[in-house]
C-alpha positions, 0 to 999 in steps of 0.5 A: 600705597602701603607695601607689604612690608608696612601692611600691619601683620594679621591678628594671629601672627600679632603677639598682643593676641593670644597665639592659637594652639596647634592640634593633632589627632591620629586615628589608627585603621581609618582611611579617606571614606570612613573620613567622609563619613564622619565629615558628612556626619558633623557638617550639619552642626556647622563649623565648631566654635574656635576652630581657625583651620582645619587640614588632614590627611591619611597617614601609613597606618591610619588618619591624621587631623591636624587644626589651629584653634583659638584656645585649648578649652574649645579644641577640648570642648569640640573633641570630647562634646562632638569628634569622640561620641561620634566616632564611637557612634561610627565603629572607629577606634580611639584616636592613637594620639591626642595632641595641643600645643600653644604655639609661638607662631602662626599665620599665613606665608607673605609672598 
């Protein structure tokens, strides 16, 4: 039987791969409906090509997105082809930040 600590790690934590960006996107005025809306909006295209996770929440004054993805160019992809037209489609504001980062590690907690 192999232990945890002989289990090879994940592809995403192993650093022969490409690492995955973090990503965050805030969204000024927006709250949980005006969320839902989007989200039943872009649910019949599927999940975006190169999204790894996907997390968000409400924030004080608005909405926040926070994803992991397999590279830069398809979080840039999906938010300037699919997220942004929509949004404007649905009276939302500009997103008050745009963030993407490579980062030096990700992956699951081990417990």
């Amino acid at each position: 039987m192999t232990s945890r600590a002989d289990a090879e790690p994940p592809f995403y934590i192993r650093r022969e791969h490409a690492m995955p960006y973090l990503t965050t996107l805030e969204f000024p005025t927006v709250d949980q409906q005006r969320y839902d809306a989007l989200s039943a909006t872009l649910a019949s295209s599927g999940p975006p090509s190169g999204i790894l996770f996907h997390s968000c929440a409400a924030v004080p004054y608005g909405w926040r997105i926070t994803d992991l993805w397999e590279s830069a160019t398809a979080f840039d992809r999906f938010v300037d082809v699919s997220l942004l037209p929509t949004t404007r489609a649905l009276g939302w504001p500009e997103p008050s930040r745009r963030e993407c980062i490579a980062t030096y590690h990700a992956g699951m907690v081990q417990r």
